[in-house]
Structure formats: C-alpha cells, structure tokens
C-alpha positions as CSV (number, residue, x, y, z in Angstrom):
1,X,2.7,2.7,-9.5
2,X,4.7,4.0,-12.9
3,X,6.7,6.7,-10.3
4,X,7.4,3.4,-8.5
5,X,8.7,1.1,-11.9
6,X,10.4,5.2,-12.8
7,X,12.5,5.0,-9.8
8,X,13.2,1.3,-10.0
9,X,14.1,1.7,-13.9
10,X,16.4,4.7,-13.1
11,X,18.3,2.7,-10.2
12,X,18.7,-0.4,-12.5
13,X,19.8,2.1,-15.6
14,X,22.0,4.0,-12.7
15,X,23.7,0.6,-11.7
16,X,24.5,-1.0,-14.8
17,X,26.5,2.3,-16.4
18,X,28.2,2.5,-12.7
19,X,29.3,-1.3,-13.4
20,X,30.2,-0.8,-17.1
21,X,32.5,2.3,-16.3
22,X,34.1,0.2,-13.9
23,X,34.6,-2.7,-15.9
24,X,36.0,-0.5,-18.6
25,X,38.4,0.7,-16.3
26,X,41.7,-0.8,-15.1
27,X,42.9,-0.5,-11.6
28,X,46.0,2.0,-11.7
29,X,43.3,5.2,-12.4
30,X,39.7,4.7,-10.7
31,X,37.0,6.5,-13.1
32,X,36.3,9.7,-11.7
33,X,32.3,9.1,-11.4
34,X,29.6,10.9,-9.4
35,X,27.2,9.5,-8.0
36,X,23.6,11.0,-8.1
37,X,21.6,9.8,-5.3
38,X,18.6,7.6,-6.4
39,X,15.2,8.5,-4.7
40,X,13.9,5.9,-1.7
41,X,12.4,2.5,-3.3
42,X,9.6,3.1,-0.8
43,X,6.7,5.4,-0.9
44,X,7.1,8.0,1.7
45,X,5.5,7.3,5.0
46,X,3.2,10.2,6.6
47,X,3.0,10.2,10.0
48,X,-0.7,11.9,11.7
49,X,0.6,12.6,15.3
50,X,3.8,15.4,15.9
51,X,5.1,13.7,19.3
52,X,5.6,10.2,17.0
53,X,9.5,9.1,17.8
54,X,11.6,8.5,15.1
55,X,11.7,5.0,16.2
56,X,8.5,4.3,15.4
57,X,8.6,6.1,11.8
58,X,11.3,4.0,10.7
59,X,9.8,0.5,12.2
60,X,6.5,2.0,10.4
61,X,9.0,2.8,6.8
62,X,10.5,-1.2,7.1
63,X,7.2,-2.2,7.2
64,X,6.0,-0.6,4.2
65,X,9.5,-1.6,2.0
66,X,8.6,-5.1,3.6
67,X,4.6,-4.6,2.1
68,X,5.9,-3.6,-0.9
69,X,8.6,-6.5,-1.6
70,X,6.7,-9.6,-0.4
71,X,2.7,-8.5,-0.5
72,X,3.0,-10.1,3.2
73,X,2.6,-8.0,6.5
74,X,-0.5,-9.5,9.0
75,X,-0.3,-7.4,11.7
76,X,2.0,-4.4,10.4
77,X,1.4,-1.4,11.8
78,X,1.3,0.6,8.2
79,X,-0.6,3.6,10.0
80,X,-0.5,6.9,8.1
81,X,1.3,5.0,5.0
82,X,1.1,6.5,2.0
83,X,0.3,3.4,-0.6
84,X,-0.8,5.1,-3.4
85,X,-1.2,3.5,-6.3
86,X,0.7,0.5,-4.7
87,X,0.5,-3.0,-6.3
88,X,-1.6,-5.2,-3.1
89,X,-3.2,-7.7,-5.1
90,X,-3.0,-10.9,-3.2
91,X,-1.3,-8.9,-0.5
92,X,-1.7,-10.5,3.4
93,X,-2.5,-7.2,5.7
94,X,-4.8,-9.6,8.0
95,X,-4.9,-7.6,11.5
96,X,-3.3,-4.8,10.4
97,X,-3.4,-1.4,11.5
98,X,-3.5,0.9,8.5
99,X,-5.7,3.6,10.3
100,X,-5.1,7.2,8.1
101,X,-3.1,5.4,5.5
102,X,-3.4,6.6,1.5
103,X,-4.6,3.8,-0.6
104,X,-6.3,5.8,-3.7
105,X,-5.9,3.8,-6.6
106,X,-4.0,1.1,-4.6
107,X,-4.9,-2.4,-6.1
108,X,-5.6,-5.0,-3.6
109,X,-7.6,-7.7,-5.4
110,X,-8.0,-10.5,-3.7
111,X,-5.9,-9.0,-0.6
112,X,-6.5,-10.5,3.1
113,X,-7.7,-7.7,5.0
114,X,-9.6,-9.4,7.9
115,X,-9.4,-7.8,11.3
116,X,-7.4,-4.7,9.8
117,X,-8.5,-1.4,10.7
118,X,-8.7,0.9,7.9
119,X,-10.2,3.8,9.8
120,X,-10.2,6.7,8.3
121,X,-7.8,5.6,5.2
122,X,-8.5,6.8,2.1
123,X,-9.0,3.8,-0.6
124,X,-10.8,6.3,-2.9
125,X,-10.9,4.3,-6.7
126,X,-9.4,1.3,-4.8
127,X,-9.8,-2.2,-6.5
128,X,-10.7,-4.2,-3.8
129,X,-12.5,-7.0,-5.9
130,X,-12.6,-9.9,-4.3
131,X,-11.0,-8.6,-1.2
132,X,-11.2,-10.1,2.4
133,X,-12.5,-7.5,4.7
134,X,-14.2,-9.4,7.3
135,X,-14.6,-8.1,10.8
136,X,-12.7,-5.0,9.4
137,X,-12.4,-1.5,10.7
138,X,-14.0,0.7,7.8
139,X,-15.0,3.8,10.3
140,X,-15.3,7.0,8.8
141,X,-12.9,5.6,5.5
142,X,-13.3,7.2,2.3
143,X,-14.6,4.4,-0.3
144,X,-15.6,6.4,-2.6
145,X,-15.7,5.4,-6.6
146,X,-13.9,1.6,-5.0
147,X,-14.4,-1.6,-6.6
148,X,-16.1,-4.2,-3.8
149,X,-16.9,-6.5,-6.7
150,X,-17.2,-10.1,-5.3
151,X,-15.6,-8.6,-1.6
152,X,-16.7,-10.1,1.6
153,X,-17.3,-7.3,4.0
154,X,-19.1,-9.4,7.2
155,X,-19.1,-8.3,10.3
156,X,-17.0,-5.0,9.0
157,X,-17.4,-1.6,10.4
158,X,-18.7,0.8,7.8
159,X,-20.0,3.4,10.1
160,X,-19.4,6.6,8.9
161,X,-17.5,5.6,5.8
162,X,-18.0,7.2,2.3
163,X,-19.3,5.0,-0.1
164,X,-20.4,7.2,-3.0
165,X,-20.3,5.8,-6.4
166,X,-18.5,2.7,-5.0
167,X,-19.4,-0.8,-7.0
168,X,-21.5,-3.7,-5.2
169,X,-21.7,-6.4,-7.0
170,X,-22.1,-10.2,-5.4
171,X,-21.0,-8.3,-2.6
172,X,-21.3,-9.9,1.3
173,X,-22.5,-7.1,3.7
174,X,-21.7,-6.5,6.8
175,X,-24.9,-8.3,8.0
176,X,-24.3,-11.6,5.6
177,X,-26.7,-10.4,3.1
178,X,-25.4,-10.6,-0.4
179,X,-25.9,-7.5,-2.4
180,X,-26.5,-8.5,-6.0
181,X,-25.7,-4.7,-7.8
C-alpha cells in the first residue's frame, strides 16, 4: 500500500510543478521541461498461462485499476492479479474469479467475497475480518497467518488450503458451525 500512496504522491507532486512552470511562463517561449514518466497507478498484473492474448491481460489490468478506484468488481475476472497490500475493505468481488491472484497483506475487511473463487491465491497475513466468503472457492489457497475474525465461510471450499496460524474467532465454518477461537 505505501508504494501505492509513493506513486500517487510522486504523480500529484509531478503535476503540480508541471502546472506551476507553466503558469509561470508566458506564451512567446514554452518552458523547456522534461517529462519523467510516472510508474502505472495499478499494481502490475501477472498472468499464470504463456498462450494468454494480450487482449485478455489488458481487460484483466482495467479490471484491477477499476478494483482499485471504486472497491466494486462482482464478477471481475482479476485472475493472476497481483493485489498486494491493496486497500479491499468493503470491496464487492462477489462471483469473482481471482484464481492465482497475490493478496498477502491485502485488507479486505468486511469485503463481499461470495461465490468468488480464490483458488490457489495467496491471501497469506490477509485481514479478512468480517469478510463474506460464502460458497467460496478456497482450494488449495494459502491462508496462512489471515485474520477470519467474525468471517462467514459456509458452504466454502477449503480443501487443500493452508490455514496455519490463521485466527478463528466467532468464525462460521463451512459446515454452519461457529468456531468460537
């Protein structure tokens, strides 16, 4: 998240010199200003399969940008996304496919994850407190240190999936059994 607010302080700082040069200067001799090229405001998308069109990466890239500016995609297809450290909490991902995607550290408190399939994503150190993960895909995902504080995971898929040091607490199983600690 902080190379995220980096790159969004460096294009804001980058945009208001550009606009004070050019307010300082008058229109007989344009400043003579180069222009270093800001990183992407997105986190870099990863794709899993070689033969993937590019296409498909950049629907997969608007889709993330689109995640990342309105916490609302139900049904994106956000597979092999890199969302580290990414700022989810009340996010809407209901239905969507975020198979292989990197989540470490991402925050989705109180996100809407029903339906999605998260198989084989990483949400190691996730905070999913609170989360809605019902009938979700959890198949050999790596859970491992995650917060499921207060997360409803009925009828989810955990088969397979790392849950090492993660944190039940008032947690709803996948069977409807409550899991005090």
């Amino acid at each position: 998240m902080s190379k995220f607010i980096s790159r969004q302080f460096f294009f804001l700082a980058s945009t208001a010199t550009l606009l004070t040069l050019s307010a300082g200067c008058n229109n007989a001799q344009p400043p003579q200003v180069q222009q270093e090229q800001t990183p992407p405001a997105a986190p870099v998308v990863q794709q899993e399969s070689p033969g993937v069109n590019p296409p498909v990466a950049q629907n997969t890239s608007n889709e993330v940008s689109r995640l990342l500016q309105t916490k609302q995609c139900p049904g994106c297809n956000l597979s092999g996304a890199n969302l580290q450290n990414a700022d989810l909490e009340n996010a809407n991902l209901q239905g969507a496919n975020l198979s292989q995607a990197n989540l470490q550290q991402a925050d989705l408190e109180k996100a809407n994850l029903q339906g999605a399939n998260l198989q084989g994503a990483n949400l190691t150190n996730a905070n999913l407190e609170r989360a809605n993960l019902q009938q979700a895909n959890l198949q050999q995902a790596n859970l491992q240190r995650a917060d499921l504080e207060d997360t409803n995971l009925k009828g989810a898929n955990i088969t397979g999936a790392n849950l090492q040091q993660a944190s039940f607490e008032d947690t709803i199983m996948p069977d409807g059994s409550v899991r005090r600690r």
